[in-house]
C-alpha positions in Angstrom: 7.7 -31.0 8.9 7.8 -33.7 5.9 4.3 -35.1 7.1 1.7 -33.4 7.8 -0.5 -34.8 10.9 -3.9 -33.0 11.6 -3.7 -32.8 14.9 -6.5 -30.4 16.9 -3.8 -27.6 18.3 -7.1 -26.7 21.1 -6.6 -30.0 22.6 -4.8 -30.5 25.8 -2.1 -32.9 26.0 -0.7 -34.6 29.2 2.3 -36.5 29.2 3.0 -39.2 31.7 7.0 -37.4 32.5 6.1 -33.5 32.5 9.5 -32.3 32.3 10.6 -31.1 29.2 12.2 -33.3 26.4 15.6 -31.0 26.8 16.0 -32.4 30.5 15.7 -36.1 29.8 18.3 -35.8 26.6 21.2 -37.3 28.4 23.3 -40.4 28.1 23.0 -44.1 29.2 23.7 -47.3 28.2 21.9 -50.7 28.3 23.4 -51.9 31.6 20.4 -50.1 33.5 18.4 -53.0 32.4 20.0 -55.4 34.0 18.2 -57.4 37.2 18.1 -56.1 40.9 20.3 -58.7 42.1 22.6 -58.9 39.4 23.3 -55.5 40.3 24.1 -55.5 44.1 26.1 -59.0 44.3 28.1 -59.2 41.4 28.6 -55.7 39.4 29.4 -57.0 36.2 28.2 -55.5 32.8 26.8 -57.6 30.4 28.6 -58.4 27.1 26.0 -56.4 24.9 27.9 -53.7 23.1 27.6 -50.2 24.5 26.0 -46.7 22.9 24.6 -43.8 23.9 20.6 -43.3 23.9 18.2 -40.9 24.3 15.9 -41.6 27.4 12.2 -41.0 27.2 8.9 -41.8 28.7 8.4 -44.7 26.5 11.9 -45.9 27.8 11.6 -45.1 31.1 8.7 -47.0 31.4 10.3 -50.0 30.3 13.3 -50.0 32.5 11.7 -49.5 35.6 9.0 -52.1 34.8 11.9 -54.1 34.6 13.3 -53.5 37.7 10.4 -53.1 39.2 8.7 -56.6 38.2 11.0 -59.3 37.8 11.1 -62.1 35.5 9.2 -65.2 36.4 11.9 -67.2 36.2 13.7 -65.5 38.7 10.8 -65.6 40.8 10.1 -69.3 41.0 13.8 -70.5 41.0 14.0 -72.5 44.3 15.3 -71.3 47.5 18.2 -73.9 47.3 20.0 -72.3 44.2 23.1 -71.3 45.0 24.8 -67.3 44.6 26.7 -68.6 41.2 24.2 -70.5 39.5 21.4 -67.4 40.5 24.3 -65.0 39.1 24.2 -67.0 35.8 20.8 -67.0 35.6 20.3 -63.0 35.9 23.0 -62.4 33.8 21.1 -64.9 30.9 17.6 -62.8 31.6 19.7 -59.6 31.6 21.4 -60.3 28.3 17.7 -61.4 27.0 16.3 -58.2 28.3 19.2 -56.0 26.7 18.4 -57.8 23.7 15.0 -56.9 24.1 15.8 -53.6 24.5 18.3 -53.5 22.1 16.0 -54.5 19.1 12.8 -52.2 20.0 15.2 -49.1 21.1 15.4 -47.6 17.2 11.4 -48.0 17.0 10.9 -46.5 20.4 13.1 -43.8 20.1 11.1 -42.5 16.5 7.9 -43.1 18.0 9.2 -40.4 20.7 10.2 -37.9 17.7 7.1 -38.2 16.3 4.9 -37.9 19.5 6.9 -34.7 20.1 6.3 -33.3 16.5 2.3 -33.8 16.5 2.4 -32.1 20.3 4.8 -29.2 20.1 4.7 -28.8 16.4 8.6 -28.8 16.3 9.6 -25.3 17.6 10.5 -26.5 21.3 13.6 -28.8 20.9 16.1 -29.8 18.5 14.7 -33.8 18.8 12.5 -33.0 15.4 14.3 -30.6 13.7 16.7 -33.3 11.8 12.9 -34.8 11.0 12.2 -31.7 9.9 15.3 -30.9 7.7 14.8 -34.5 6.0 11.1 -34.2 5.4 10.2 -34.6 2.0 7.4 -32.3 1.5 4.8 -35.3 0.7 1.0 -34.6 2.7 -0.4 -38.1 4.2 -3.7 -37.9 5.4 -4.3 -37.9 9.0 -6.8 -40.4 11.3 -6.6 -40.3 15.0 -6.8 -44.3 15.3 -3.5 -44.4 13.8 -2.0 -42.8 17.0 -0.9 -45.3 19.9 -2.3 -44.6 23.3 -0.9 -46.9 25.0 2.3 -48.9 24.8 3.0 -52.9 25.1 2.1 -53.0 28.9 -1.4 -51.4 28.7 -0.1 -48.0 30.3 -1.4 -45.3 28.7 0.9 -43.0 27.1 -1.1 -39.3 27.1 -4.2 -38.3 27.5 -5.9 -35.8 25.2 -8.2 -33.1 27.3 -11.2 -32.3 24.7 -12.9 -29.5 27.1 -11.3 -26.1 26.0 -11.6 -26.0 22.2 -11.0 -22.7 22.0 -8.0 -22.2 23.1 -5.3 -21.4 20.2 -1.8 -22.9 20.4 0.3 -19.9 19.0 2.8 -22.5 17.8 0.6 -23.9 15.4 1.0 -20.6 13.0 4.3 -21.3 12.8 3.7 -25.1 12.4 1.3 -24.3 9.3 3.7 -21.5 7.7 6.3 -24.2 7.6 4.1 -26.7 6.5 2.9 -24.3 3.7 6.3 -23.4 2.5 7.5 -27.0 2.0 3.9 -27.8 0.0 4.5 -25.1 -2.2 7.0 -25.7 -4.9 7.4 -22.1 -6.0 7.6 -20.7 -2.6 11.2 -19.9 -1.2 13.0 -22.0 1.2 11.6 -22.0 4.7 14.0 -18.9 6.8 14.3 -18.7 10.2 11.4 -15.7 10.4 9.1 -18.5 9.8 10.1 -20.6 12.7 10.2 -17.3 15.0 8.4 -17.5 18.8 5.4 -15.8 19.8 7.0 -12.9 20.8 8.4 -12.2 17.2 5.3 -12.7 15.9 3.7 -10.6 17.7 6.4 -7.9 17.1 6.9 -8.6 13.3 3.3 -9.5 11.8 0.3 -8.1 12.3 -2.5 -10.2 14.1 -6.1 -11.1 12.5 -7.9 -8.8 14.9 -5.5 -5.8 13.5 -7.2 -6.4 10.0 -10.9 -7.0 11.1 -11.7 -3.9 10.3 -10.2 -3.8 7.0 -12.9 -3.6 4.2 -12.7 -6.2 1.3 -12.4 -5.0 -2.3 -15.4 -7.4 -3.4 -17.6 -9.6 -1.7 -19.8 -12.5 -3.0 -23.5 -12.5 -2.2 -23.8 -16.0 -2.9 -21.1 -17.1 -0.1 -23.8 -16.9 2.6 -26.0 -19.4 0.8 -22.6 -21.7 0.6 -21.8 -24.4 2.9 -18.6 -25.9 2.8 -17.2 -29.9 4.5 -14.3 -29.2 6.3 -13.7 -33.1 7.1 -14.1 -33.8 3.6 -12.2 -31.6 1.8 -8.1 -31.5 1.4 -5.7 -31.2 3.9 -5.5 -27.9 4.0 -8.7 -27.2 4.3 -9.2 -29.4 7.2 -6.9 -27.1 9.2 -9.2 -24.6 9.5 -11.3 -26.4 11.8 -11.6 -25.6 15.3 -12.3 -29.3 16.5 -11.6 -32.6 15.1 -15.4 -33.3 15.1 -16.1 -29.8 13.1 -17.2 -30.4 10.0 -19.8 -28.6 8.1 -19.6 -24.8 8.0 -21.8 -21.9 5.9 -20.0 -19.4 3.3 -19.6 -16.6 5.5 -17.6 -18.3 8.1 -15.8 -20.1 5.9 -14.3 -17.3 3.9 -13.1 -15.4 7.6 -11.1 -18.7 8.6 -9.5 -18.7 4.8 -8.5 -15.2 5.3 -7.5 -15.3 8.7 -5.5 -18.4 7.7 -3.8 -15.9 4.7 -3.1 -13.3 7.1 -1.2 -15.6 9.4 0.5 -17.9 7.0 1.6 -15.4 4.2 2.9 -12.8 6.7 5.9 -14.6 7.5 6.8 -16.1 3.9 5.6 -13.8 1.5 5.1 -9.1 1.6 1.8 -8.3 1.0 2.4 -4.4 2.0 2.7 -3.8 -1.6 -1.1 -3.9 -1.9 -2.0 -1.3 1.0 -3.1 1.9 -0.6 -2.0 4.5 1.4 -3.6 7.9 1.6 -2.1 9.6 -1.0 -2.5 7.0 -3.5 -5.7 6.8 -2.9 -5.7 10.6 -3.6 -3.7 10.8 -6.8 -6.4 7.5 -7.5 -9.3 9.3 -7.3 -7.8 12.5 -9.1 -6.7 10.8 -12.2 -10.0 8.6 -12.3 -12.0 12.8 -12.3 -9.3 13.5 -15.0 -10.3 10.4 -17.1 -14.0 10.8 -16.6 -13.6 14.7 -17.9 -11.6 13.5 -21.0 -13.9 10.9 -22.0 -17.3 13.5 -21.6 -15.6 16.0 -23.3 -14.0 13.9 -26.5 -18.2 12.2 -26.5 -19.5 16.1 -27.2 -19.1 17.9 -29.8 -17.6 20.7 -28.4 -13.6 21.7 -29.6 -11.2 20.9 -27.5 -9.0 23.9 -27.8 -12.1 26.2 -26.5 -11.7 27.7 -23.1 -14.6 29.6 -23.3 -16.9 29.2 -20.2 -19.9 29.5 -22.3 -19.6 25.9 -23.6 -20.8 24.5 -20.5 -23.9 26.5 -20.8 -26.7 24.7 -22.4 -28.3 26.7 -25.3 -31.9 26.6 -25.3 -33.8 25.6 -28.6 -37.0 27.5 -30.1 -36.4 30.9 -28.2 -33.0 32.9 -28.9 -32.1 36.4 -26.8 -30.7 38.6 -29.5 -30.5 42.2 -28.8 -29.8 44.5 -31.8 -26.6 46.7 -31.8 -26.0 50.0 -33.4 -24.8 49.5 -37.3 -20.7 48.6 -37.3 -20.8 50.6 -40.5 -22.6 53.7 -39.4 -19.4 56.2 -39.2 -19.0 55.3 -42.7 -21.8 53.8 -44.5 -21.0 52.3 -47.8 -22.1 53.4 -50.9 -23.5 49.8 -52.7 -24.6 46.6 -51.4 -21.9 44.7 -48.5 -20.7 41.5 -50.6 -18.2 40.6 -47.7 -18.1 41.3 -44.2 -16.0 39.1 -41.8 -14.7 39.6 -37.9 -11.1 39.1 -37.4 -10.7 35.5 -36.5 -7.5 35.8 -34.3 -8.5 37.5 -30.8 -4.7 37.8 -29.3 -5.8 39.5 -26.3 -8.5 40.3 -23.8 -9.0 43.7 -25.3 -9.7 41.9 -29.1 -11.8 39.7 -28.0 -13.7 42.3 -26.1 -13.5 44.9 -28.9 -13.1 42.8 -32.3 -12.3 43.4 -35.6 -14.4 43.8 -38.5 -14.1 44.7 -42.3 -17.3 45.2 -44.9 -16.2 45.3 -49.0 -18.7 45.8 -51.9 -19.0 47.2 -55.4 -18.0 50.6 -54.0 -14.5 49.2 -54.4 -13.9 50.3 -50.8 -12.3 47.8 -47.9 -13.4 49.3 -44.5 -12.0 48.2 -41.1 -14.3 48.9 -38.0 -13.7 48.1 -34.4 -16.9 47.0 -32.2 -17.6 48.5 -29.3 -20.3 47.4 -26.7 -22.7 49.6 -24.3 -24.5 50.9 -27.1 -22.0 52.8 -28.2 -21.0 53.3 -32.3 -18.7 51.7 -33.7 -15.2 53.2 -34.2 -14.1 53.2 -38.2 -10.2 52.2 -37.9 -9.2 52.8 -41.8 -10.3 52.2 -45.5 -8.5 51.8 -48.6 -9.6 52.4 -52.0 -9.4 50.2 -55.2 -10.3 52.0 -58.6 -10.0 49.1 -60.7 -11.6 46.2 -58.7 -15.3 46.1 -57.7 -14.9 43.3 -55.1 -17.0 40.3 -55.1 -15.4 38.2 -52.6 -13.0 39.1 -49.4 -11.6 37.5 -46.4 -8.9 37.3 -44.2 -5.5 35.3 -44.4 -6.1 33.0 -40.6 -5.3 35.0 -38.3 -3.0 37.8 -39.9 -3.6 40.9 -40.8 -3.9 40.0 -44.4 -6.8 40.5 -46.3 -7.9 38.8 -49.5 -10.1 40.5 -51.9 -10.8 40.0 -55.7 -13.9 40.2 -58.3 -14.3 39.6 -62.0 -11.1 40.2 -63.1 -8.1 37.9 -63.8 -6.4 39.5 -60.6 -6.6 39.9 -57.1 -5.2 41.3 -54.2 -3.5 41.1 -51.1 -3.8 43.4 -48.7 -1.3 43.3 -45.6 -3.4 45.4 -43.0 -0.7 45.7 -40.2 2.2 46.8 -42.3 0.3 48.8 -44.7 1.2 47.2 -48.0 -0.3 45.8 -51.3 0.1 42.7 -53.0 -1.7 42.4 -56.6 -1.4 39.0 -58.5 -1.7 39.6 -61.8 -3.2 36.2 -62.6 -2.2 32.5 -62.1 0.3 30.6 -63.4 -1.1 28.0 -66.1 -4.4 29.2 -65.7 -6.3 31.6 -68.1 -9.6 32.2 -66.2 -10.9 35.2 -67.0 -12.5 36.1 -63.6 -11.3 35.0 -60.2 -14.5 36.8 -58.0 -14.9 33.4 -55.7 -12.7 31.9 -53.8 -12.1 30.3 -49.8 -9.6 30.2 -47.4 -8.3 27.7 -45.2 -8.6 28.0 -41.7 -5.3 28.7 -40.9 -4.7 30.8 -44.1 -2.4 29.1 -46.1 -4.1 28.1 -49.2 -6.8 29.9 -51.4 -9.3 27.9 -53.2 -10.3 30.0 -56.2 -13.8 29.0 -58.0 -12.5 28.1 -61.9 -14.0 27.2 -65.3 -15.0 24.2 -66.3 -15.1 22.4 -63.1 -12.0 22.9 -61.8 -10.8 24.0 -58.1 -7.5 25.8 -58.0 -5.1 25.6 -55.2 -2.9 28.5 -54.6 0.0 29.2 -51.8 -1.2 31.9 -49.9 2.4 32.9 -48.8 3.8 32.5 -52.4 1.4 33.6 -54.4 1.7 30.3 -57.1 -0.1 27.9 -58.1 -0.1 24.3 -56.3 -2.7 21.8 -57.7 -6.1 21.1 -59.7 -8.7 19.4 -58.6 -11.6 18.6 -61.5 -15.1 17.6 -60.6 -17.9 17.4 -63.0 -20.1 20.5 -63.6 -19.3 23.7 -62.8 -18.0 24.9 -59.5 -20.7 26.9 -57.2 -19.7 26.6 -53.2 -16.6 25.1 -51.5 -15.8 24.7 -48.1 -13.0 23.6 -46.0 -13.7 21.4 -43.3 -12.6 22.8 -40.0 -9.0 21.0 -39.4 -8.2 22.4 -42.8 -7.3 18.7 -44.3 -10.2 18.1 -46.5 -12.3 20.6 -49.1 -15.9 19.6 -49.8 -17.0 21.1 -53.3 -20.5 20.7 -55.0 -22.0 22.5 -58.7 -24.3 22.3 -60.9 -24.5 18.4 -61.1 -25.7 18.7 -57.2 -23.3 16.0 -56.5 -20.9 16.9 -53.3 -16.9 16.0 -53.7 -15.3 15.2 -50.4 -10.9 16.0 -51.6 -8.1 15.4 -49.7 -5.5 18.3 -49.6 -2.5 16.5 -49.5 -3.1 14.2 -51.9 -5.5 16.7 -53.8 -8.1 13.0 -55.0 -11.2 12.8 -54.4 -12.5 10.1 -51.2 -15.8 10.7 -51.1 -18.7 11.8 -53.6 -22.3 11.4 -52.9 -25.6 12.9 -55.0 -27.5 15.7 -52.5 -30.9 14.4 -51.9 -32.4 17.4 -52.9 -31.3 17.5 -56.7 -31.1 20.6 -57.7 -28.0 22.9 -58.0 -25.7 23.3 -55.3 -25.1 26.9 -53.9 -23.6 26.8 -50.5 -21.7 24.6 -48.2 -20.5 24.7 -44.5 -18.7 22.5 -42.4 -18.4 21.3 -38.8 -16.4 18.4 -37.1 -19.9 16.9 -36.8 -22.0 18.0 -39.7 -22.1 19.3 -43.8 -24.5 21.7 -44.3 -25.4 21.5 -48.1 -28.0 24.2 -49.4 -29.5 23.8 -52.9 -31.1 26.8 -55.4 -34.8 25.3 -54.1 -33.8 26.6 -51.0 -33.4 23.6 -49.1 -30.6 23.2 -46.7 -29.9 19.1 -46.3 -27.2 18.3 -42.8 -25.3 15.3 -43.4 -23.6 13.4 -41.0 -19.8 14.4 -41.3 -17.9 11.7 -39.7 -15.3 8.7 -40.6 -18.0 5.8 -40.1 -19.6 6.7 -43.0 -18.7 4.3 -46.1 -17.2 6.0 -49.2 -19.1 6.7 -52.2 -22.3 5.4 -50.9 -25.7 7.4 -51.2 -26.8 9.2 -47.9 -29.7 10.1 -46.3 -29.4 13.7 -44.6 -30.8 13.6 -40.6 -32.7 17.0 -41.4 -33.7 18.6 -44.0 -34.5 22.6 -43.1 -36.8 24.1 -45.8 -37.7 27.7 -44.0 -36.7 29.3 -46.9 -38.2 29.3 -50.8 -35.3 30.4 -52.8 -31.7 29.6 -53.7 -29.5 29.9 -50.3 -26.5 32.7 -51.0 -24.9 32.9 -47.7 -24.5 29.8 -44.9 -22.3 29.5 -42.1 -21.8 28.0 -38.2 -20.8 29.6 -35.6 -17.7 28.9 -33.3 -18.7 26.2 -31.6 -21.0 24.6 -34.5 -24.4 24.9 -32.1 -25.9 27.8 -34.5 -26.6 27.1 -38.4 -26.9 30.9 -40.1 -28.6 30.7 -43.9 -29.6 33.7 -46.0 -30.5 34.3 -49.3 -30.5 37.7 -51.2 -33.2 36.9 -53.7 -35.9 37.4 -51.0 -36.5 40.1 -48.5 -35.9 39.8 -44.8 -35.2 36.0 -46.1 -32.9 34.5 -43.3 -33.3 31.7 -40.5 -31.1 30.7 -37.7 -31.0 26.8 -37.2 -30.8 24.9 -33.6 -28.2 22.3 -34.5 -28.5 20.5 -30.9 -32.7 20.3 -31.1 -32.3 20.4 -35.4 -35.2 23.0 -34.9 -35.1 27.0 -35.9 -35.6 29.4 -33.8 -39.3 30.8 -33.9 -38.8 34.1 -32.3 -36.1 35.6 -34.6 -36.0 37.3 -37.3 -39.4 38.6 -36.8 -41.7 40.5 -40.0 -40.1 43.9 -38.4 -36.9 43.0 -38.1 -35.2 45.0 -40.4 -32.9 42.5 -42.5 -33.7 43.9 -46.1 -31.9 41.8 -49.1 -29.5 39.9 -46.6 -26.0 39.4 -49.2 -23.2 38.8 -46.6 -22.9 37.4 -42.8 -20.8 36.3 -40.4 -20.2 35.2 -36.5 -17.9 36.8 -34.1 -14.5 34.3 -32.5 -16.9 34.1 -29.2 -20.1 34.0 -31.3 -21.0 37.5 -29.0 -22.4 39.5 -32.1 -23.4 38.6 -35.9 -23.0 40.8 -38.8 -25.7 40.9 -41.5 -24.6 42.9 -45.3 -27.7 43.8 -46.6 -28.4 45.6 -50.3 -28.7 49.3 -48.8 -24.3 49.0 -47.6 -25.3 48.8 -43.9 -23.7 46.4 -41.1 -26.2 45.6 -39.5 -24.8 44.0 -35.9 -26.9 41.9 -33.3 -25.8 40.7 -29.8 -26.7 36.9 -28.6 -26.7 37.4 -25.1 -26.1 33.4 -24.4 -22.1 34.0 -25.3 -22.2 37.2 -23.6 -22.6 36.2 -19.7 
């Protein structure tokens, strides 16, 4: 409807004429106003133009007062008047009346469209539904003294029954959805589901007491300290009073009246079934908020991603570490001078491997020996050696995760060894290099570059698979311990200037360079995702925080400095998953601590006095971190099994 008239829908209204508006819509014409006795003697029809009306209450009323009551000039005309004159006379009054009629007939006949509208809301006959069609969408406010109760005669017109308030005109919903739709610019234009009966509705949308069960996504705590004026507030808001003399109501009632409201308005104009979750949204919901709540606790740890290992969940404890010693690896075949190099096979490519791994030890007997561990207690099984007259080798290690194994010493050589196919590479020295010895070197993680140790400061890069040269890198001082980091994309260096030099491979400069707080003389690096282990010829082992947050070229301050040990550190290295810090030095007996990196604390139970380490030279971690292998100065393997990565 164009205006909007707030009406209590609760109230009952009767009207004077009960029968329905559809029954009274017929035809007459003016000449039923005419006088009683103009009627019987004479029959003629006044001269006032004829048209069709509607009749009504209002009308009704009117005419039959008329015939009722007549004029007072027809009532005191004298007894002596004659038929024509008296004829005359009742046509005059009649014409006046028509007149009459005539002129309030337009007025009358809107006050009965409007009546209708405020009491049935527009749904029960086609009287208001041109007013509705021409409504233009304007909102006047509403007062009750602006109705008429009674019309010219002092009859009153209806009478408004104020004693059931709660009882809900169904109509009314459809009243308000129209009334909605027409206030609302950007809502669509009103269809015929919105002006449906109570029967549709019923059928079609779903009532309030369906949905009072329905759990809200968020509730306000402070709506049941609110209060809220219903009679003072807009329009709208007045509608969702339950009397015309409500007025004041607290938070909690007023927010089930606004949804209530939603539910029956919006039903019929706009789909809210979009937002119901059914059940197996709320399932794939729930699983993909688990999957994002595992992803972000396992990129916040430490831990590598790739690592399937169900150890990693396990927490290893600080202070006390379960090591059980093994029998030697090397004890089938014992070699014949101190172990510079020992290293397990980094690629486990099955169960079996991984269960059984690989292992080789290389010294100054000029002898590369392959031995496959074995658990239970049980030795060690020798798989092959192979024999090089003319090298003594210093360094060795494998190519990633081939079979290929790296060796050299201090010569202006070195080899490759291809273990799987049985063949021998030598090098006979670098291109554009004259280095005299090559005994030091490193290996990327996935074996495609060798970093070899050179003279005068300078770190060479050379293609694994090609065998030639690639780059330089210079840093000041002479080289003494690089490292890769564990992604293979930078190299950390450090010498005898004690300075560390962070390079990038690709672009083989220098990013970072920062002066180790100890001072002296670099001897050995490692690297994790999360820390640099840098140990100095004082024997103190500085960790330094190895991430991207860290400003370039800026001095640092390690987080711990470790300083178990009183002499230069030879061998350091982590373990698989970075929670275990290995550091040796061969200048010292039974000289050799394993670091906590979790708790930054050693471990106080091993080694012991007894354990016999002797001159520890070479070490290294197994893929799984099950057993570690110590080189001493007497050629044996000595092998040891951490029970932590072995349940």
């Amino acid at each position: 409807m164009g205006k909007e008239d707030n009406i209590n829908t609760n109230d009952k209204v009767t009207i004077a004429n009960p029968k329905p508006l559809s029954s009274q819509l017929k035809p007459t014409t003016k000449s039923r106003l005419k006088s009683k006795s103009s009627s019987s003697s004479s029959k003629k029809k006044t001269n006032t133009k004829k048209r069709p009306i509607f009749s009504s209450p209002l009308v009704n009323a009117h005419t039959n007062d008329a015939a009722v009551n007549p004029t007072k000039d027809s009532n005191d005309e004298p007894n002596g008047t004659n038929e024509s004159d008296r004829t005359g006379t009742d046509q005059s009054n009649g014409s006046k009346r028509g007149r009459f009629v005539t002129a309030r007939d337009v007025e009358e006949d809107e006050e009965e469209k409007r009546l209708t509208a405020l009491i049935f809301g527009g749904v029960g006959g086609g009287i208001d539904r041109e007013v509705e069609d021409g409504a233009d969408g304007e909102e006047d406010d509403f007062d009750e003294g602006d109705v008429p109760t009674k019309d010219d005669d002092g009859d009153a017109l209806f009478e408004i029954d104020r004693t059931s308030t709660n009882t809900t005109n169904p109509n009314n919903h459809n009243d308000d959805d129209d009334d909605d739709s027409k206030t609302n610019d950007r809502s669509p234009p009103p269809t015929n589901q919105s002006i449906q009966s109570d029967n549709s509705y019923d059928d079609q949308s779903e009532s309030p007491s369906q949905t009072e069960n329905d759990t809200a996504a968020w509730i306000d705590e402070d709506d049941e300290t609110l209060t809220v004026s219903l009679a003072k507030s807009s329009n709208r808001i007045k509608k969702l009073r339950n009397s015309m003399t409500e007025d004041v109501v607290d938070g909690t009632d007023y927010r089930n009246r606004l949804r209530e409201r939603f539910q029956v308005t919006s039903s019929a104009s706009a789909r809210t079934d979009w937002a119901t979750v059914r059940e197996e949204d709320s399932d794939r919901e729930e699983d993909g908020m688990e999957r994002s709540n595992l992803a972000l606790k396992l990129l916040s740890s430490t831990k590598p991603l790739l690592s399937t290992s169900t150890t990693l969940s396990r927490r290893l404890p600080p202070n006390i570490l379960e090591i059980k010693r093994q029998p030697d690896a090397n004890q089938k075949n014992v070699s014949q001078s101190a172990i510079n190099a020992v290293q397990f096979h980094p690629g486990c490519n099955g169960e079996e491997e991984e269960e059984k791994p690989l292992l080789f030890t290389a010294g100054q007997d000029k002898t590369l020996r392959f031995f496959r561990i074995l658990e239970g207690g049980e030795r060690s099984e020798k798989v092959h050696g192979i024999h090089f007259p003319n090298l003594p080798i210093r360094s060795a290690s494998f190519l990633g995760k081939s079979g290929s194994v790296v060796h050299s010493g201090r010569r202006s050589f070195f080899y490759i060894y291809d273990s799987v196919a049985g063949k021998i590479d030598k090098v006979p020295r670098i291109a554009g290099r004259d280095e005299r010895s090559l005994e030091k070197f490193t290996i990327s993680p996935d074996g495609s570059l060798i970093a070899f140790y050179g003279n005068d400061g300078y770190i060479i890069l050379v293609e694994a698979k090609s065998k030639l040269w690639v780059a330089n890198m210079k840093m000041n001082g002479s080289v003494r311990a690089i490292t890769f980091s564990p992604d293979g994309r930078f190299i950390f260096s450090s010498g005898s200037d004690g300075d560390v030099y962070k390079w990038d491979v690709r672009s083989t400069r220098c990013i970072d360079r920062f002066q180790n707080e100890d001072g002296t003389i670099t001897s050995a690096l490692s690297s994790t995702s999360q820390y640099l282990a840098v140990g100095a010829e004082s024997g103190v082992v500085n960790l330094y925080n190895n991430d991207s947050t860290v400003s370039a070229f800026e001095r640092r301050t390690p987080s711990k400095s470790i300083m178990n040990l009183q002499s230069s550190i030879d061998c350091m290295k982590y373990n698989h998953d970075g929670r275990i810090l290995a550091m040796s030095t061969k200048r010292e007996r039974d000289s050799m601590k394993l670091f906590h990196v979790p708790s930054q604390t050693v471990f106080s139970n091993w080694p012991t006095s007894k354990t016999p380490l002797g001159y520890a030279w070479s070490l290294d971690f197994s893929p799984r971190s099950k057993f570690i292998a110590i080189g001493n100065d007497k050629g044996l393997c000595l092998l040891y099994k951490l029970s932590h990565y072995n349940t």
